[in-house]
N, C-alpha and C positions, 0 to 999 in steps of 0.2 A: 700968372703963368701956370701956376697949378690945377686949374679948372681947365684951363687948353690941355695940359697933359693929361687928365682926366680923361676927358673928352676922346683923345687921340689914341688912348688904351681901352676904354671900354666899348667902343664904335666894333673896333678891327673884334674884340672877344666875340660883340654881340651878333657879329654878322657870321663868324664860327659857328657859334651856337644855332642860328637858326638855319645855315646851311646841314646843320649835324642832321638839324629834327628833319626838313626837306627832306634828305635822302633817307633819314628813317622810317619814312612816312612811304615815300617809294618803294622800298626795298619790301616792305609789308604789300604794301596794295601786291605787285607784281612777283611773291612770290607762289601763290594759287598756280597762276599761268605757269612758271619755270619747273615747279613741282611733276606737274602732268608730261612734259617734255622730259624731265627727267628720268622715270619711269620709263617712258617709254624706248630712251637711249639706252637707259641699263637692259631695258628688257630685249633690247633687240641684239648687244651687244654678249650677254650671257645667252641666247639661244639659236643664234642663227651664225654663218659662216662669219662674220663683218667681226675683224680686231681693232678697227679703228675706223674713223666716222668722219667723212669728208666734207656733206655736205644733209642741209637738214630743210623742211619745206610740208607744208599741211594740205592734204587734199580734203577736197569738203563734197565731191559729187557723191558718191555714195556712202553718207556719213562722216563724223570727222576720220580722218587714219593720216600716221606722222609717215612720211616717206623720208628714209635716210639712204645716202650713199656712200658707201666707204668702200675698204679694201678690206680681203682676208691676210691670215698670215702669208700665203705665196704671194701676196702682190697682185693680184685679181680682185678686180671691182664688181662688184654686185649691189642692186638695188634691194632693200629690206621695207615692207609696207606692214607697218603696225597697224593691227585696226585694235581700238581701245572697247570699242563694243563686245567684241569675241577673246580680247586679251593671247591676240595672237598674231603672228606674224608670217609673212609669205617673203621668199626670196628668189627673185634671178638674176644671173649674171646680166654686167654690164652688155656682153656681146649680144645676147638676146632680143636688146633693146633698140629701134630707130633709133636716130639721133634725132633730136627735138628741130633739127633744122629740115631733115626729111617731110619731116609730120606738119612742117609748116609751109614747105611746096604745095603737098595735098589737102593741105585748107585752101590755100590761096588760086588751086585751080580749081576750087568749088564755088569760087566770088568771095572766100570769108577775110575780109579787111582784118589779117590777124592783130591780136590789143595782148595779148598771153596764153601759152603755153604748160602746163600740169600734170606732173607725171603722175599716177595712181592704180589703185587695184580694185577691182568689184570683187568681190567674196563672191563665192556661192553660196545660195540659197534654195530655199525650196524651191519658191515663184522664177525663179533665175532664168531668164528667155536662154535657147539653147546653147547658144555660142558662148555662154558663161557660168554653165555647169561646175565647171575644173576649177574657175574662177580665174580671171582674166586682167592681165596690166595693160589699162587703156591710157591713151593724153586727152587731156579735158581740151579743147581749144578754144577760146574768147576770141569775140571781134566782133564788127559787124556786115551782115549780109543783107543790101539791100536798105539800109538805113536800119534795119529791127539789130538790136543785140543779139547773138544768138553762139549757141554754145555747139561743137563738135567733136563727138567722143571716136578714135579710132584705136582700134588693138596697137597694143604698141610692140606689138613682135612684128605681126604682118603690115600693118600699116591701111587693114582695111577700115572703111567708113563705118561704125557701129549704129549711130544712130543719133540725131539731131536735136535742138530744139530750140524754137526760134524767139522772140518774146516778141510783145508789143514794142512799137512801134514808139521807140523813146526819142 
């Protein structure tokens, strides 16, 4: 009877203990990633209108940049694009912006089978073709046109086509 209770107490410890290490083993790997998001929350949060933080998402076409949405203290939403390269961030209001279901009439009457939608910002730069001088919040659009994957950037105030690019033939 005592090796059964052995048994029946040292099982439930040992499955404790190795659930401890798993998640400390997790918590290690994935805190690099949580770190960067961090940073980038504080930073948007100490410098720009946003008192609090709705919703959070990574644009990757022109470089990584964290795109947050939140609200100011009046109750007005505005989008915040951090770019981590320049260690800076750009803001517009909510009202500024299409809504992402707009943006995706104007794929779908181009032929583009939309797959996802991407809010972001191009910085400017030198080389910066002219429409993006001031630097510019475009939607990235995914999907496919014509069997090709292919991606479609338009201004996301006006809602015009920026500019394409289609891939091979997957």
């Amino acid at each position: 009877m005592t090796k059964r209770r052995t048994i029946w107490t040292s099982v439930p410890i040992a499955m404790v203990v190795i659930g401890i290490g798993v998640l400390t083993y997790l918590w290690n790997l994935l805190t690099p990633y949580w770190a960067a998001e961090q940073k980038a929350a504080a930073y948007v949060l100490n410098h720009t209108p946003l008192d609090q933080l709705e919703s959070y998402s990574v644009f990757t076409a022109a470089g990584v940049e964290d795109v947050f949405r939140g609200e100011d203290s009046f109750g007005r939403t505005w989008y915040a694009f951090y770019i981590p390269a320049m260690q800076r961030a750009f803001v517009l209001p909510s009202t500024a912006v299409l809504a992402p279901g707009e943006v995706k009439k104007r794929a779908a009457s181009r032929g583009l089978e939309v797959q996802s939608i991407t809010l972001g910002y191009v910085a400017s730069e030198e080389g910066a073709p002219s429409w993006a001088k001031s630097g510019t919040a475009v939607y990235e659009v995914m999907g496919r046109l014509n069997g090709r994957l292919a991606f479609l950037y338009f201004n996301a105030r006006t809602g015009q086509l920026l500019w394409q690019n289609a891939l091979a033939r997957s």
